[in-house]
C-alpha positions in Angstrom: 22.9 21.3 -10.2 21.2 18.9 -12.4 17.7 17.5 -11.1 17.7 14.2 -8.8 15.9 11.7 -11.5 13.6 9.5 -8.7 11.4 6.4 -9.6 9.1 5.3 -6.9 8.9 1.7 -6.5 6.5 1.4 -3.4 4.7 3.8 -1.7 2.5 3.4 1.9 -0.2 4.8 1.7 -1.6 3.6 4.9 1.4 5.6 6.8 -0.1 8.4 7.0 -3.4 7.3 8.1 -2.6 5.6 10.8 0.4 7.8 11.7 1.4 11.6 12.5 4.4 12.1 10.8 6.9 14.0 12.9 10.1 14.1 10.4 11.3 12.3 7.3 15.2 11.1 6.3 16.6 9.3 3.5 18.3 6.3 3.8 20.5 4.2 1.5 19.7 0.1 1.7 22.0 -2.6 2.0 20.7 -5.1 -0.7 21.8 -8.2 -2.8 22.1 -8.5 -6.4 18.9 -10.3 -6.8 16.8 -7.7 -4.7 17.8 -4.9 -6.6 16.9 -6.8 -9.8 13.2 -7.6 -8.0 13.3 -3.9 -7.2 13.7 -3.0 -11.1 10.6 -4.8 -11.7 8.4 -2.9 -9.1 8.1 -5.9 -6.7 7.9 -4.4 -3.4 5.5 -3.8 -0.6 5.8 -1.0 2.4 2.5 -2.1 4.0 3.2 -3.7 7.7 7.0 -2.6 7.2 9.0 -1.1 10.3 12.8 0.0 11.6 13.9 -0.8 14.7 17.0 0.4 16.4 19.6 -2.0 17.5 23.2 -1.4 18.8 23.9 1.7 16.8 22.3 0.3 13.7 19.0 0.8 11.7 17.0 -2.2 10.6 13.8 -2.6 8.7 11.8 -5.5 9.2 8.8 -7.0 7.4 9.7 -5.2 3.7 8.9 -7.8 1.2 10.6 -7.9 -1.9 9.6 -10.9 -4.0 11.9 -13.4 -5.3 13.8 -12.2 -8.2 11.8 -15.0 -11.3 14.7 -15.4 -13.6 17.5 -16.7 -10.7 18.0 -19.7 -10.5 19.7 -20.3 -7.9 20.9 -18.0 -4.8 17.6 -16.0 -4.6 16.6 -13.8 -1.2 14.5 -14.5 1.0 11.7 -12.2 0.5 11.1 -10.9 4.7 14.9 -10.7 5.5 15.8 -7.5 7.9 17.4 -5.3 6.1 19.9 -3.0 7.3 19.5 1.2 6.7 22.7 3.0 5.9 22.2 6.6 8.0 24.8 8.9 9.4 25.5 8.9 12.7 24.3 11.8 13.7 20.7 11.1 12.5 20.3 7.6 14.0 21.2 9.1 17.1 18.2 12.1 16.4 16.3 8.9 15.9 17.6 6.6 19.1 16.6 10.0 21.1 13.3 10.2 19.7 12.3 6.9 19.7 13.3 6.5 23.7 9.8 8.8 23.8 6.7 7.2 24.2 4.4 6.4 20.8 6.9 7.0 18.3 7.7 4.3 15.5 10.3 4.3 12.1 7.6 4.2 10.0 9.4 3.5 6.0 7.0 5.5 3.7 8.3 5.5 0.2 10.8 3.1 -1.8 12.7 4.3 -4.7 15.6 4.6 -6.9 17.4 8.4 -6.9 20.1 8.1 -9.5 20.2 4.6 -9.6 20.3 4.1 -6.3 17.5 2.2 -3.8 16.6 4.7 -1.2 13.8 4.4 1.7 12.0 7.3 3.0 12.0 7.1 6.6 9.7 8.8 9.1 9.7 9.0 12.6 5.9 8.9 13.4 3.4 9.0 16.2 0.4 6.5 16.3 -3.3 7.8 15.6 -6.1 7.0 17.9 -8.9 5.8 16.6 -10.7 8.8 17.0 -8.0 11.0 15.6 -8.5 8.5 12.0 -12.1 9.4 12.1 -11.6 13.3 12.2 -8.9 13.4 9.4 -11.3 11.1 7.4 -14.7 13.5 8.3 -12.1 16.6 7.2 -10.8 15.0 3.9 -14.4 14.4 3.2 -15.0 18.2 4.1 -12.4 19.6 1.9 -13.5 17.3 -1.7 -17.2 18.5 -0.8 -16.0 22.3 -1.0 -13.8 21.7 -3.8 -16.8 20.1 -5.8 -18.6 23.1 -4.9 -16.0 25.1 -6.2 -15.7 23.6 -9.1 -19.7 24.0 -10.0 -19.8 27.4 -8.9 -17.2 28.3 -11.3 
């Protein structure tokens, strides 16, 4: 089986700082011409993204793509809500999960596999502010050892 060629486009970074991630899925994006253009040039940004659940269909709301520079006319809107192409069966894992309290559809990565746009989903549970603090102290922990480490060797 040859390898899955991937390009990231966006990544959020700030996912998993201020979220548990509980489990990840693919999803395939229903885009226009023009976005997929924008999306060749990099122009995209996960940051207050989220997917929402409505009537047996996944949306995600807040991606920006910015307007495609060489259209002239036609162009996207850059905030538009987007709809997620899942199978069944996993948006109704999701609906299930989601009817829990805390848990969001977090998008964490944007990129194209094979040519095609593809968002990594998670379903996530939100950090306290407390919980950011210790998984900041214990990232600071573990590059302190590994400094030591590295001097000791």
């Amino acid at each position: 089986m040859p390898k899955d060629h991937i390009k990231l486009i966006a990544d959020n970074r700030k996912a998993r700082h201020d979220y548990f991630i509980e489990d990840e899925f693919e999803a395939g994006l229903v885009l226009t011409g023009t976005e997929v253009k924008s999306l060749r040039q990099g122009r995209a940004n996960l940051k207050d993204a989220y997917a929402r659940i409505k009537k047996g269909e996944v949306w995600v709301h807040q991606m920006h793509i910015s307007p495609y520079t060489f259209a002239y006319y036609d162009n996207h809107d850059p905030l538009r809500v987007r709809k997620l192409l899942l199978h069944r069966h996993e948006i109704k894992q999701l609906y299930g999960k989601m009817n829990e309290k805390g848990y969001a559809l977090i998008p964490l990565r944007l990129y194209f596999r094979d040519g095609k746009v593809k968002l990594q989903l998670a379903l996530a549970k939100g950090k306290k502010k407390y919980d950011k603090r210790d998984s900041i102290r214990r990232r600071d922990e573990q590059r302190d050892l590994d400094r030591q480490r590295k001097e000791y060797k």
